[in-house]
C-alpha positions as CSV (number, residue, x, y, z in Angstrom):
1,X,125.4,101.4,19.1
2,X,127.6,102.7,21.8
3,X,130.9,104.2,21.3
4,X,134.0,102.2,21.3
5,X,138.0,102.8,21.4
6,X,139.6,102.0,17.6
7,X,143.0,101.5,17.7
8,X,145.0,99.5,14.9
9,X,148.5,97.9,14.9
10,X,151.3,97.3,12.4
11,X,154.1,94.5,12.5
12,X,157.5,94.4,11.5
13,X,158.6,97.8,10.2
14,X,158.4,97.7,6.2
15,X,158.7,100.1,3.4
16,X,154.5,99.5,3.2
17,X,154.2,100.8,6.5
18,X,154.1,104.4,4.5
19,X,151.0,103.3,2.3
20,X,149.4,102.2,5.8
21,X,150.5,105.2,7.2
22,X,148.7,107.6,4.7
23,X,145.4,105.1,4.5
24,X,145.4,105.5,8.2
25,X,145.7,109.3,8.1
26,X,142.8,109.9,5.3
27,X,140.2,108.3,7.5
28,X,141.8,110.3,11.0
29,X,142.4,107.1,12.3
30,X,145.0,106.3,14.5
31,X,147.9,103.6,14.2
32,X,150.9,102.1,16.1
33,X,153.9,100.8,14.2
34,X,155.9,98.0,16.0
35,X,159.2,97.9,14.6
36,X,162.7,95.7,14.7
37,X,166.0,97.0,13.9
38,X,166.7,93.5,11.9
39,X,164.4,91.6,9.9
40,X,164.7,88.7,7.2
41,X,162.6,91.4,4.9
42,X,163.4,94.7,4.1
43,X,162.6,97.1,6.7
44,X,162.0,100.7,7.7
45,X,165.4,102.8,7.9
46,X,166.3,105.1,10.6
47,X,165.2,108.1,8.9
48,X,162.3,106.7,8.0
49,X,161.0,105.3,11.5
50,X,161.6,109.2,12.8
51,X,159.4,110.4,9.9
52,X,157.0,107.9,10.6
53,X,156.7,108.6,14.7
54,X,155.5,112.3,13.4
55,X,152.4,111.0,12.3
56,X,151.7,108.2,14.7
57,X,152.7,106.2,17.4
58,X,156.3,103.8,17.6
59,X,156.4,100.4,19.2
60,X,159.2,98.0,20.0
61,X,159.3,95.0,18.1
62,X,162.8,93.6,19.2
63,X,166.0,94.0,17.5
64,X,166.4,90.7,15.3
65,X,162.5,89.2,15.8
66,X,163.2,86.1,17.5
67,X,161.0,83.9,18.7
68,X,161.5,85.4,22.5
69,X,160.8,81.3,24.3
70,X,163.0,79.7,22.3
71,X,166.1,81.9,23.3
72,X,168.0,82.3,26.7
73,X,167.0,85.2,29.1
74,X,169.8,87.1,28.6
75,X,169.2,87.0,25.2
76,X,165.6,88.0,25.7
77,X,166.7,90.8,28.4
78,X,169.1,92.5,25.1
79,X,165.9,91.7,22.4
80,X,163.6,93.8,24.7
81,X,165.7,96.5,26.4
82,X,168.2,97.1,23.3
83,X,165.1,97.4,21.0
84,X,163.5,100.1,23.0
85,X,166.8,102.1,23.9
86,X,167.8,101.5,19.2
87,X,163.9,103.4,19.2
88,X,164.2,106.3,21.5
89,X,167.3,107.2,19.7
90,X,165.8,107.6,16.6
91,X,162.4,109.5,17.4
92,X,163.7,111.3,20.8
93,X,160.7,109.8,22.6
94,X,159.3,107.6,24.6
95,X,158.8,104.0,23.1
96,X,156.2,102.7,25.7
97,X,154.8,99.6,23.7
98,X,156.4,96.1,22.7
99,X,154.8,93.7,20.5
100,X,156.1,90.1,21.0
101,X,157.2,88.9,17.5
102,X,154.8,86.0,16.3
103,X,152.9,86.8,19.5
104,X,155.3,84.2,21.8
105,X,155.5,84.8,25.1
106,X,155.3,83.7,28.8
107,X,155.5,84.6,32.2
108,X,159.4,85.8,32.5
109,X,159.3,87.4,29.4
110,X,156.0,89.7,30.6
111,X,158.1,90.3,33.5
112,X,161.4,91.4,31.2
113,X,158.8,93.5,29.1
114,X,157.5,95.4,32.2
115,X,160.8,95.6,34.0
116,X,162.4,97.4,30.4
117,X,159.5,100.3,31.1
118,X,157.0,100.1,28.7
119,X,153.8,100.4,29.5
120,X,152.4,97.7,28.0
121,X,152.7,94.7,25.3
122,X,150.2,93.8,22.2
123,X,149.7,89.9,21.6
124,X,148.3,88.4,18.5
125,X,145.0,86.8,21.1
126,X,142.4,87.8,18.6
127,X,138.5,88.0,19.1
128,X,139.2,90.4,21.7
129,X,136.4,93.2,21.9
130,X,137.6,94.0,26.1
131,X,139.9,96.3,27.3
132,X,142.7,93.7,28.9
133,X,143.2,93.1,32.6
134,X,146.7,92.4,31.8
135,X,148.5,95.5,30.5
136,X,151.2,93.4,28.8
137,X,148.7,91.0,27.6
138,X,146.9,93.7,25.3
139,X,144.9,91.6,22.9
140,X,143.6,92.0,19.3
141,X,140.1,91.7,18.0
142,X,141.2,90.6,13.9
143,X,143.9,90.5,11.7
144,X,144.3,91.6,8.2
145,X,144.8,88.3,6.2
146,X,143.2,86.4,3.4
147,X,140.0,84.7,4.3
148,X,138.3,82.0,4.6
149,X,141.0,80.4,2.2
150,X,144.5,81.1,2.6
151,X,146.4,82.3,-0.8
152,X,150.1,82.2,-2.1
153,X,149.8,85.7,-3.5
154,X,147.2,88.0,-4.2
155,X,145.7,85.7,-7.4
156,X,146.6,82.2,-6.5
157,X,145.1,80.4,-3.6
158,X,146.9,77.2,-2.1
159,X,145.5,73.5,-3.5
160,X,146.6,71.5,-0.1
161,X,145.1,71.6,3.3
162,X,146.6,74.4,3.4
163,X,143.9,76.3,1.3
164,X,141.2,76.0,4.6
165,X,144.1,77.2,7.2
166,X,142.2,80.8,7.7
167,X,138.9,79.3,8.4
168,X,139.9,76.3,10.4
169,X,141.5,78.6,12.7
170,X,138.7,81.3,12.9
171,X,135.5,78.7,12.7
172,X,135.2,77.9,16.3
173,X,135.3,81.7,17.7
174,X,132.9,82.8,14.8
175,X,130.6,80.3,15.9
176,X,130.8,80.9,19.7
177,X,129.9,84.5,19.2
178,X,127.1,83.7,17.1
179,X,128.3,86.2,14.4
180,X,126.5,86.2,11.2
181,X,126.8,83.3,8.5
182,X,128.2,85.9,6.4
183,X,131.0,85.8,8.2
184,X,131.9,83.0,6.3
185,X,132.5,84.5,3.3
186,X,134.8,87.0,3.2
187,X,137.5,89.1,5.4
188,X,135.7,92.1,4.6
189,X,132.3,90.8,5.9
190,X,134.1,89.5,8.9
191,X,135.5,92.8,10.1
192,X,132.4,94.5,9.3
193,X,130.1,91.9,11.7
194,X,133.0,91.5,14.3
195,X,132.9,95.8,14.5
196,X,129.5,95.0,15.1
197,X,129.7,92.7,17.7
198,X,132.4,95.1,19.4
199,X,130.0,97.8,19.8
200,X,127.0,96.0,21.3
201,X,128.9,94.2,23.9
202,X,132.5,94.9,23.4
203,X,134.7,98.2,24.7
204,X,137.5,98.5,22.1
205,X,137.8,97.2,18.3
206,X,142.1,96.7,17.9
207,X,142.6,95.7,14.2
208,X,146.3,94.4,13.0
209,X,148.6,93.4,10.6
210,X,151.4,93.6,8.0
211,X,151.3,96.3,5.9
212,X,153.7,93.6,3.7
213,X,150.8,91.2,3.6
214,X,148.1,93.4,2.7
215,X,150.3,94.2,0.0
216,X,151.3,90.8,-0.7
217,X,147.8,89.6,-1.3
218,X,146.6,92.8,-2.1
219,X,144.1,93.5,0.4
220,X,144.0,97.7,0.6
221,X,140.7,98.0,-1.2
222,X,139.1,96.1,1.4
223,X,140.9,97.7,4.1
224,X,139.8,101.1,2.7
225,X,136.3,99.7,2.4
226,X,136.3,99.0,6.2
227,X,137.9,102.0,7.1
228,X,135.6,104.0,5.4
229,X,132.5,102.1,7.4
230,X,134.0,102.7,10.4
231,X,134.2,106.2,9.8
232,X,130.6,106.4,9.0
233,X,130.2,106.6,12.6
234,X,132.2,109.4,14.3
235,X,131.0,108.9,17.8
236,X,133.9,106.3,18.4
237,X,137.1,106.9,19.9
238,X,140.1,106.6,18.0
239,X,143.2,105.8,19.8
240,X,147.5,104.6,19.3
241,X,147.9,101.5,21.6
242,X,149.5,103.4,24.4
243,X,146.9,105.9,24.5
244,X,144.0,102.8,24.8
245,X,145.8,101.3,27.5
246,X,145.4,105.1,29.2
247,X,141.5,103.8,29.6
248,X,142.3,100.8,31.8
């Protein structure tokens, strides 16, 4: 297997982002937390993002997570520019990556992004195993979330069309690159085979989430698990966001 960049990302700026934090830091892997200064969950206080940026890396997230196409570029221009200035207060540093919120965005609001100084923007394209050749359309190869079947909470599943949403909307890529059936059965055997895939024909594995959600349906023993397999081979490079983006 040849070596690849691992990088991971984090959404929203919640209280869990601590528990990611300190998974993160006992398998020396590297994370970048994308945070808003307003959110309809509880997030991160100032004090907190500053400790947080000592142990690893703070991105923009917007102030109030809007939907950035559905609002009036003047609004986008404050979401984007106000966010990273509310940031850079707080940690006396450079914020140099934005996340779109919900992954929406478009050709004005790249240009907003890139014009604000950041140094690039992380979207929620997943199967992604390439380093991008758009800075501020930085892809991700998997998401932490419950799979195949999508759940309410971490012991009840949904009983509507709802239940097959995960799996619907991963089938066709799992098929095109010809991952193993086992694929199928669980998130954990997913990340493990799409790892796989990353480092026989891929450049960078970029795992992300919401620390909430893994909480929410209680999925840090199989995040450990994976962690801990990807550790198994130190040859990789572990990277923030930013610092993968450096290897364009």
């Amino acid at each position: 297997m040849k070596k690849i960049i691992v990088t991971t990302s984090w959404d929203d700026g919640s209280p869990w982002d601590y528990k990611m934090a300190d998974l993160l830091d006992k398998y020396s892997l590297k994370g970048t937390f994308y945070v808003a200064k307003q959110h309809s969950r509880v997030i991160l206080q100032p004090s907190d993002i500053k400790k947080l940026s000592m142990r690893h890396e703070i991105g923009a997230h917007t102030l109030t997570h809007p939907e950035l196409d559905n609002i009036d570029q003047e609004q986008i221009f404050n979401e984007v520019v106000k966010s990273k200035k509310y940031l850079e207060s707080i940690i006396n540093e450079e914020v140099k990556m934005f996340c779109y919120p919900k992954g929406k965005f478009n050709r004005k609001i790249k240009q907003i992004v890139q014009s604000a100084g950041f140094v690039g923007a992380r979207t929620t394209q997943k199967f992604s195993v390439k380093l991008p050749s758009d800075l501020y359309e930085f892809g991700v190869t998997l998401q932490v979330y419950p799979f195949p079947f999508r759940k309410k909470n971490a012991e009840q599943y949904f009983k509507n069309i709802f239940l097959f949403e995960p799996l619907k909307n991963n089938y066709k890529k799992i098929r095109e690159l010809d991952l193993p059936v086992s694929s199928f059965f669980s998130w954990y055997n997913l990340a493990i085979n799409l790892f796989i895939f990353a480092q026989k024909k891929g450049e960078i594995f970029h795992l992300y989430g919401h620390s909430w959600e893994v909480e929410k349906y209680n999925m840090w023993k199989d995040l450990e698990m994976f962690f801990k397999y990807i550790k198994k081979d130190n040859g990789n490079i572990y990277l923030k966001n930013s610092e993968s983006l450096d290897c364009f």
